[in-house]
N, C-alpha and C positions, 0 to 999 in steps of 0.2 A: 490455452489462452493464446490467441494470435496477437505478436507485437506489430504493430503500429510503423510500418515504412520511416525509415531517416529517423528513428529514436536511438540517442546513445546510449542514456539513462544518466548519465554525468550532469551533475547542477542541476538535480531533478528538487527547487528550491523553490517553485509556484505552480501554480497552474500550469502559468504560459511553459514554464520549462521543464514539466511534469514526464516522468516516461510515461507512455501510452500502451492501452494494450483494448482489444475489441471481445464483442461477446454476441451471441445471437442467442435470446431467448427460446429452451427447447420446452418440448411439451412437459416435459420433467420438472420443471423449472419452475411451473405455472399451478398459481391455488385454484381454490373452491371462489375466489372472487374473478377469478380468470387473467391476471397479471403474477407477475414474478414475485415468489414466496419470498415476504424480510427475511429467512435462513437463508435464502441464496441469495440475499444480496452481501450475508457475511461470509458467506462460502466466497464471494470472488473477491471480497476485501483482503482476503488470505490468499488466494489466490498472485492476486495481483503483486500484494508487498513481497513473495515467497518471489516471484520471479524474476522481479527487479532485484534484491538479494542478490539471488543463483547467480543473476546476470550480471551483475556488480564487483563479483568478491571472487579470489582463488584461492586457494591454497592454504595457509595458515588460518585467513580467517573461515573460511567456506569450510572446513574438515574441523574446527576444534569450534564454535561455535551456533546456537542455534536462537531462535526467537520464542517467545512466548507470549501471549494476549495478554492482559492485564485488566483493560477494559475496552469499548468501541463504542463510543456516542456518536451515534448518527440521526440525520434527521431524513425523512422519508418524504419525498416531495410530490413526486410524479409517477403514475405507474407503466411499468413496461410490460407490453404486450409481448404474445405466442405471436416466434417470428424478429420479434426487433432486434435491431443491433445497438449495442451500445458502446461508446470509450469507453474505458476506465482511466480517469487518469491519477498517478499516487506521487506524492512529493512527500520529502520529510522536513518536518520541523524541529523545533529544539528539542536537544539530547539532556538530558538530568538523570546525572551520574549512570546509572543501567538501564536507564527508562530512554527511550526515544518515541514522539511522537511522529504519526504517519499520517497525513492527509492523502482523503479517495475520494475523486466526483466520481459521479457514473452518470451518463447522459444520453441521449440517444443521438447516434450520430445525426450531425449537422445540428441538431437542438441550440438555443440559447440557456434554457434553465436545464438545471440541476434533476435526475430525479433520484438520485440519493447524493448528500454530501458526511461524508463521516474522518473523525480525528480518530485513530486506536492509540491507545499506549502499548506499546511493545519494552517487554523484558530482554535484555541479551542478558542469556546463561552461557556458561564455558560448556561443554556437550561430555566433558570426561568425569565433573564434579555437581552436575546441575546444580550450581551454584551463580549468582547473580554478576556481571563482569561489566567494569565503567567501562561506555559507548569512549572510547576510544580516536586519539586522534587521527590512528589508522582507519577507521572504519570509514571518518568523517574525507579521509582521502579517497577512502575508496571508492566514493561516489561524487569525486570531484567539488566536495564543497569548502565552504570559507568557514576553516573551524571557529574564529568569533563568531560568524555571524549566528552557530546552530551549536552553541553552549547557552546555557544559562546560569543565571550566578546563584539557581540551588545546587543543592547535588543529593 
């Protein structure tokens, strides 16, 4: 996945402040209707959250922590052609307790609309106990955010 020129991935908390990352639809990629298979649009959903992560985090959390799907609603807009490029872009939303939500557009470059927009719930498990670990206000540093703003008052 190619990141995106001048992204830092810090206060990645909307679109507008989204890390970015690009993709070019390959012949692999593409169904029996001739556009990009919905499996791969969850393959770079993973993708994408996986490397902003990597790219986020060192040491204690990056080695003793890992993520897990939970679920991914997404809505399917537009379809992408053999050939196209697309952003991805991913921000996170509110943390609830081990749960954090992850917003993904994916659009083709220069586009106005959307042709996938998807929220996943992502688990953080510890990696030594797979066991489930509250989202943390180290984590919520470590991507530069405003821990009120990405709590919520479940848990």
């Amino acid at each position: 996945m190619e990141e995106c020129p001048r992204q830092t991935g810090l206060g990645a908390r909307s679109f507008e402040t989204a890390m970015q990352f690009r993709r070019t639809a390959q012949a692999s990629d593409i169904d029996e209707l001739g556009h990009v298979n919905n499996a791969v649009y969850v393959g770079w959903l993973q993708d994408a959250a996986l490397a902003h992560w990597y790219k986020m985090t060192d040491g204690p959390l990056k080695d003793g922590f890992v993520w897990i799907c939970l679920r991914h609603e997404i809505d399917y807009r537009l379809p992408v052609l053999p050939g196209e490029e697309v952003e991805l872009r991913t921000w996170l939303g509110v943390r609830h307790g081990a749960r954090f939500d992850r917003h993904t557009d994916i659009r083709k470059v220069g586009a106005r609309r959307s042709s996938v927009e998807a929220v996943t719930t992502w688990v953080m498990l510890e990696k030594a106990t797979g066991r489930p670990r509250r989202v943390g206000d180290d984590v919520m540093e470590a991507f530069g955010l405003d821990v009120a703003h990405h709590t919520s008052t479940e848990s």
